[in-house]
N, C-alpha and C positions, 0 to 999 in steps of 0.2 A: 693588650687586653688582659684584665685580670678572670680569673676563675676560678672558686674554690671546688676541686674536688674531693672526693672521699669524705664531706663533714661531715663529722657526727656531732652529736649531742654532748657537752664536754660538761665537766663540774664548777666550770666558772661562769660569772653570771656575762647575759647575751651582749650586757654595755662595754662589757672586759672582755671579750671575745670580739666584738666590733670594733671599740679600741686597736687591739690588738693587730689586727688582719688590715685596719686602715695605715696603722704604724709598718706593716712590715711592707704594703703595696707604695708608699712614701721611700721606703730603702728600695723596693726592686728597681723605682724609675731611676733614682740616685745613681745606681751602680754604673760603673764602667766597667764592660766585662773584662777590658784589658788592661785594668789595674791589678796591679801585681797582690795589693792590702786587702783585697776586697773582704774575705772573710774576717778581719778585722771590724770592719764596718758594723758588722750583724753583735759586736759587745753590746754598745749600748740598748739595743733591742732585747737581746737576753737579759738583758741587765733589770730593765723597766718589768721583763714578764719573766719573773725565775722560775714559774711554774709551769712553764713548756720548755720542751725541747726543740730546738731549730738546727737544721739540715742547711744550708748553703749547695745548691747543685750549679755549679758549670757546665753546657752543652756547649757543643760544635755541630754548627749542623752541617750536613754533607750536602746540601741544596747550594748552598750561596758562602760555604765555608762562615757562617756569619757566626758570634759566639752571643751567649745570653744567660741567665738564669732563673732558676728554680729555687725555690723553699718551701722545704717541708715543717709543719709546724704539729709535733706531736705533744699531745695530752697526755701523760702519762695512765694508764690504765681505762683512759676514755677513747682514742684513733686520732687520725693525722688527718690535717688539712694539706692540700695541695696551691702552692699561690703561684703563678709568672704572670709576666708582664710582657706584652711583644710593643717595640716602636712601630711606629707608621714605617711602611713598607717593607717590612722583615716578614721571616716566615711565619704563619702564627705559630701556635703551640699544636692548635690539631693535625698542622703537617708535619710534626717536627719526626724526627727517626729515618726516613728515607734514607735506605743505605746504600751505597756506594761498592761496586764489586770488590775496590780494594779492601771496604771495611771487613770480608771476611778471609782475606789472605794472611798467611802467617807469616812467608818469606820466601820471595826468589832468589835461586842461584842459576846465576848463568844465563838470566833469563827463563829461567825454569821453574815455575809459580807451584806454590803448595800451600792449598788450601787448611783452613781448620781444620774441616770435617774429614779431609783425608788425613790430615796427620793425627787426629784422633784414631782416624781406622789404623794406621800402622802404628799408632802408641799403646793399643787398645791394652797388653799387658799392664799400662799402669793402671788401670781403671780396678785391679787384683791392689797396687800399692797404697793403701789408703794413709797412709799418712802425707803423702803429698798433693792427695782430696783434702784432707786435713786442714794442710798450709794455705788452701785455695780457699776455704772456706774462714778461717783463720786472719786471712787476710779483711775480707769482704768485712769480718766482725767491726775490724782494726778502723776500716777507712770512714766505716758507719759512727764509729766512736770518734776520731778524730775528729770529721765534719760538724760533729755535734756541738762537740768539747775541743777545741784545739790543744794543741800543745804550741806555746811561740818561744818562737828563739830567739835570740839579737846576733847578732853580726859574730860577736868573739864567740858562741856556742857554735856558730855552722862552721867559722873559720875549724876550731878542736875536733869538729867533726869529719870533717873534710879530711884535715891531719889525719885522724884516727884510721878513717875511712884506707886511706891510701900506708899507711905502713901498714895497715892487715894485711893487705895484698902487696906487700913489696915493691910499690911503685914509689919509687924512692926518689925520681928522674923528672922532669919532664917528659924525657923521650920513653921514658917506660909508663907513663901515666898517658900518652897520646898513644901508645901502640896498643895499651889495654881497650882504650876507648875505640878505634879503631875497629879490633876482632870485634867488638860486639857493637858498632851499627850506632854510638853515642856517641855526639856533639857535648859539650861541655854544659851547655844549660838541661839537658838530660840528666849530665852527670851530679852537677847542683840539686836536681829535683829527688835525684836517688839517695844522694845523700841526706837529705833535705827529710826525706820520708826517713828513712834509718835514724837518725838525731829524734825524731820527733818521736817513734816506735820505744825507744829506749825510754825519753822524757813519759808517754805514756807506762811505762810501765811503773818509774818511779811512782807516778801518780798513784794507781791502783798500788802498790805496795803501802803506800803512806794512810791510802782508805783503807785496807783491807790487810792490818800488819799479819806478819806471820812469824813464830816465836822462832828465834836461832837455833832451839833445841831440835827442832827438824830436822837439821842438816846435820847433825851428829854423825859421825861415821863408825862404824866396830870393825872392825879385823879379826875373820875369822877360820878355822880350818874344818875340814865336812870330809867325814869319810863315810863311802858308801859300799854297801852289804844285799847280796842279794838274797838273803835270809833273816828273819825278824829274831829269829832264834840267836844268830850270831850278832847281828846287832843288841843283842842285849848281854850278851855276855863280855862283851866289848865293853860297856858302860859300865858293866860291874868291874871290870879289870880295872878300867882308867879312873873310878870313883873309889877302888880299893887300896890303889897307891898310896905310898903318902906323900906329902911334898906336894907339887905345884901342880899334880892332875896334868900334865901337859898330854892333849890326843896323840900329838905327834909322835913325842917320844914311844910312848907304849906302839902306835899304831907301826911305828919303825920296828920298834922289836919281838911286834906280833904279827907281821906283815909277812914271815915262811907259813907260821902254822895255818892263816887265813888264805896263802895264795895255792896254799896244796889243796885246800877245800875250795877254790874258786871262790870263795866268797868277799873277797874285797874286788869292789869294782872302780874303784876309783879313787883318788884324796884329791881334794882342793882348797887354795889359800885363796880368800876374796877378801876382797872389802867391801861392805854394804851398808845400806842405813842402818844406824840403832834401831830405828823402829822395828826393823824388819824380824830380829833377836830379843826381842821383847825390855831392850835397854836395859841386859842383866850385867852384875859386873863385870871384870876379865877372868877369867878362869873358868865361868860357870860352861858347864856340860849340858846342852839339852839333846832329845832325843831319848831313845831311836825315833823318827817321825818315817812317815811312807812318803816316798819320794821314786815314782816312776813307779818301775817295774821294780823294785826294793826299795833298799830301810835307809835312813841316813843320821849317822852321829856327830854333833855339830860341837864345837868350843870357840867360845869367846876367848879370843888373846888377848886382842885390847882393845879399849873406846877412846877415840877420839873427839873430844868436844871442837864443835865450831869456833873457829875464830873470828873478832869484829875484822874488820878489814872490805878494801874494793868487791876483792871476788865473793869473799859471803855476801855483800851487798848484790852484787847481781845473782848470784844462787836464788837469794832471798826473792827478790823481785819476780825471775823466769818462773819461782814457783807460785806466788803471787798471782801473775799475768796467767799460767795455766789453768789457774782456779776459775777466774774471773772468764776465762774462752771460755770452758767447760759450761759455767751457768748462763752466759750468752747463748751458745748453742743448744741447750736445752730449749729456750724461749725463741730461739730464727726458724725464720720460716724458709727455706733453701729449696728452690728450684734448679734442677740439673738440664743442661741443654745439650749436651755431650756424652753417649756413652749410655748404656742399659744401666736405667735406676734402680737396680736391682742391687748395682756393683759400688752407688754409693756409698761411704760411712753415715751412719748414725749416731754410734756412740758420740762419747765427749770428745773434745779435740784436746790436742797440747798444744806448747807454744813452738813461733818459729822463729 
């Protein structure tokens, strides 16, 4: 049976909109749910209406184990249509969800079943970690974007992936790539599927990098050393020392050989060499001295030793991209609507997400 729910009122006219929803009710019956392509199938439909977005959903129902689908066909800035189709003697759509005790166990040992809800109660500290709410929510982004927009692969990209997949983890073996899969409860077409989503997460990302460039100069790095004062007064007479020198201004140097008179007076509480973004140093040359700035409970004098320009290369490409992809979560999550089903909503994130 077909039924549209949720319609609204869209910007295309009602014959292109009828079109449309008769076009996509012709693919539901088509489909086979246990074709492996299926979401292939839904191009040509994209193809014909580029100005909707389509969703492909796969159920399983827990009534009759029977598999089927859903599409969702959203208007951008106007709502979603809801479309399925049920054959003669399937379940329809209004009974579909019935769940099954197993559906909400998370894993027994020993025979010794543990539910979500309680392993929520005994994980409840994470519900304090929010960036791995983050990753959960992060994810949800990823799959709604996937569905919509694929990413496909051919045979030799899943093969490199595969590869890849398994010398990250050292499973260099058969017998070390079957005991991996093993601990954790996967059959080899699990393992395909996991890989399978990882290949595709990465291809997603490229994607968004290529819509959404972002300049190398980003990832610039400085090198720098930070001494800190628990007095503003000593913090600036420090600046005036190390700007009075002549020669190379090095912090270090001086802070070396004014590091009695300052530890007699308590007032150095610290030196540190970091590396951080350019940005973060306002991309001043090497040499440059800033400060004193308030930092904590005191003052801190900072020097640039040196900048590092980004190099082209694999890993600035993927640098490029994770920061890319976090831009692109963050504006996603602004606009999702995220309902929590686990844990006092109190404890979830709001802010923007990163990437995982």
């Amino acid at each position: 049976m077909a039924h549209p729910a949720d319609t609204v009122t869209t910007d295309i006219s009602p014959t292109a909109h009828s079109t449309l929803l008769s076009d996509a009710l012709g693919l539901l019956r088509r489909l086979d749910p246990g074709e492996a392509g299926a979401e292939r199938a839904l191009e040509p439909l994209r193809a014909c209406h580029p100005g909707s977005r389509m969703r492909l959903l796969r159920h399983r129902e827990a009534v009759d184990e029977s598999a089927h689908f859903g599409l969702l066909i959203t208007e951008p800035g106007a709502g979603t249509t809801t479309l399925s189709w049920t054959p003669e003697r399937a379940v329809p759509w209004s009974l579909r969800g019935s769940q099954r005790t197993a559906e909400s166990m998370l894993l027994r040992v020993n025979g010794e079943p543990l539910a979500i809800e309680e392993a929520m109660g005994y994980l409840d500290v994470l519900w304090e970690e929010t960036r791995l709410l983050d990753r959960l929510v992060t994810m949800c982004l990823v799959r709604q974007e996937l569905a919509e927009r694929p990413v496909h692969l051919d045979r030799e990209a899943l093969q490199h992936a595969m590869d890849a997949f398994r010398r990250a983890r050292g499973l260099l073996t058969p017998d070390a790539t079957d005991e991996w899969m093993r601990e954790r409860g996967l059959g080899i077409d699990a393992l395909e599927d996991l890989v399978e989503r990882e290949a595709a997460i990465a291809g997603l990302k490229a994607r968004i990098l290529a819509e959404r460039p972002v300049d190398r100069t980003e990832l610039d790095r400085a090198r720098i050393v930070r001494v800190r004062f628990t007095e503003r007064s000593l913090a600036d007479a420090f600046v005036a020392m190390v700007r009075g020198r002549s020669g190379a201004c090095d912090v270090r140097a001086v802070a070396s050989a004014a590091a009695g008179a300052f530890a007699v007076a308590s007032a150095v509480t610290g030196t540190e060499f970091l590396e951080v973004p350019a940005d973060a140093v306002g991309r001043v040359a090497a040499g440059t001295v800033l400060g004193p700035d308030a930092d904590g409970d005191g003052w801190s004098v900072t020097q640039v030793v040196a900048v590092f320009p980004a190099t082209p290369g694999p890993n600035t490409e993927r640098q490029l991209a994770d920061l890319a992809f976090e831009r692109w979560v963050a504006d996603r999550r602004r606009d999702a609507r995220i309902e929590w089903f686990w844990g006092p909503s109190a404890k979830t994130p709001t802010g923007p997400v990163g990437a995982s």
